[in-house]
N, C-alpha and C positions, 0 to 999 in steps of 0.2 A: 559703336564703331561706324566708320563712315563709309558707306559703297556708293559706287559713281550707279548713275541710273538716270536715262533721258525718256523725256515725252515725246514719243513721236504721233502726230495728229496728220492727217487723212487731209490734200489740200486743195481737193473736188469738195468736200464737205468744208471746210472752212472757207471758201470763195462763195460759200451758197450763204454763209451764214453760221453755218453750226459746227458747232467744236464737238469731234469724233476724233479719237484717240485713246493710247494709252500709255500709261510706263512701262519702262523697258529695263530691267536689272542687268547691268554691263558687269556682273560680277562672274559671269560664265554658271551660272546657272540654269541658263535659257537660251534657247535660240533664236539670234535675234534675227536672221532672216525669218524661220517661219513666222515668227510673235508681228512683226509688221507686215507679212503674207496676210495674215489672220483679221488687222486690225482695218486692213483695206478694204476685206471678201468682208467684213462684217457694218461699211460705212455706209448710211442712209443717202449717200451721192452715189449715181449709177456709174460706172465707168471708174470707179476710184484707182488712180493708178500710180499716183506721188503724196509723196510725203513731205514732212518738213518737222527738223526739230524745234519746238516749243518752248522747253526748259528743259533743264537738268539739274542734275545735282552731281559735285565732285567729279566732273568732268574736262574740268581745265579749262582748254582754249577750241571747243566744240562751238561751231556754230550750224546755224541753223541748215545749210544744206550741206551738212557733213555725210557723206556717204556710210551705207554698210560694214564695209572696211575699217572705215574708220571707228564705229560702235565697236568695232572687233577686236580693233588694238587696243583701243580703252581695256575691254574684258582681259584679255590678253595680258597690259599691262598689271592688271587687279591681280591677278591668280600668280604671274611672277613677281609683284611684292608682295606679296604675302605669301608666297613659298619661302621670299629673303628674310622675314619680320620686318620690314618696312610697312612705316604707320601708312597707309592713305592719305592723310589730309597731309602729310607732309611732302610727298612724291606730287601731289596735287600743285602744293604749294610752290615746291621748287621748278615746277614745269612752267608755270604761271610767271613765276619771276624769271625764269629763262628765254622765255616767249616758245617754248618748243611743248611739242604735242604731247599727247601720253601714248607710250607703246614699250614692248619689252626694252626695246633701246633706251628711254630714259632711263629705265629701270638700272640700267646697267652703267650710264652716266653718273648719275643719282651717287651709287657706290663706288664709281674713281673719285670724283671729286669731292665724298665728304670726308671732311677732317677730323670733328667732331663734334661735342657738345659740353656744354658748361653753364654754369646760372650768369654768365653775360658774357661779352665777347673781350671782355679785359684780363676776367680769368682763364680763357681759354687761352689767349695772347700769353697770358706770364705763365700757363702751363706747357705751352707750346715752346717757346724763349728756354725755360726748363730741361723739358724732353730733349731739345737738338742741342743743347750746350751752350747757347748763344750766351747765357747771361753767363755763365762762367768767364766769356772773357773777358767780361767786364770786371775790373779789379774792386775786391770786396768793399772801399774805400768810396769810389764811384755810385755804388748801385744805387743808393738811396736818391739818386740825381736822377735816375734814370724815369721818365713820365711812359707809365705802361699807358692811360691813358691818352697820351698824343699817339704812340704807338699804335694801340689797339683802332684808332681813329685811320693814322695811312695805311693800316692792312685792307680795312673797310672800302677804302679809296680806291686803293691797287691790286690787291690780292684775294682776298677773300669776302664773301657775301654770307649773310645770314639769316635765316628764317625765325621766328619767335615762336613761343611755344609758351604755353603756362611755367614759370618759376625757369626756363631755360633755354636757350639759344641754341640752333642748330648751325654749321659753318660748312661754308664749303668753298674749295678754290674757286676763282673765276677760270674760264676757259684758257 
């Protein structure tokens, strides 16, 4: 299972030369103010008093001088998808192709605008066509005319986005 978790490194010790740091679990496990209080009282630079993030992992759109706060919403984010059952690497996913942050608000995004899911986005198209009636009013005579393929193509364009997944596609409205 994937948990977001950043490297934050000591940037009195790294301007000297040496990389002092350590990982930081953004899964609400830890506290991430004291965990980088600690990483700083413990840097071979006298005076350590900034930081800088380094890497991470399943963190989204984190850069490198992302504040406390922002480690926080990450966490934050983690513990309300996964109260919802939403995967990680998916909320990750969709945050990334949205250009928006991770915090309980996507979280809550995330679930208005998803549609659903299907093993491609043509069968979710002619499930969706389905569900609302749509193809009904196309006379039974017609239907075989009908190109769910071009279809499923201008949803793509206009309407809906989708995330991939092994064997399955995730969909969700555009904004």
């Amino acid at each position: 299972m994937s948990k977001p978790r950043a490297y934050v490194a000591c940037l009195a010790s790294y301007n000297n030369g040496d990389l002092h740091g350590s990982w930081i679990e953004l899964d609400g496990t830890e506290n991430i103010s004291e965990r980088i209080a600690k990483m700083l009282a413990s840097s071979p630079a006298p005076d350590a008093e900034e930081y800088a993030i380094h890497d991470h992992e399943y963190c989204g759109n984190l850069h490198e001088y992302s504040g406390i706060d922002d480690l926080k919403k990450i966490a934050d984010a983690y513990q309300t998808a996964h109260s919802e059952n939403i995967e990680w690497a998916d909320l990750v996913a969709y945050c990334e192709y949205q250009s928006e942050d991770l915090s309980p608000e996507a979280v809550a995004t995330y679930q208005e605008r998803f549609a659903g899911s299907a093993s491609s986005l043509e069968s979710w198209c002619d499930d969706y066509l389905e569900d609302s009636g749509q193809l009904e009013e196309i006379p039974n005579n017609l239907r075989r005319y009908f190109n769910i393929e071009a279809y499923a193509h201008d949803m793509e364009i206009n309407d809906v986005f989708t995330i991939d997944r092994p064997g399955e596609v995730l969909v969700f409205w555009h904004q």
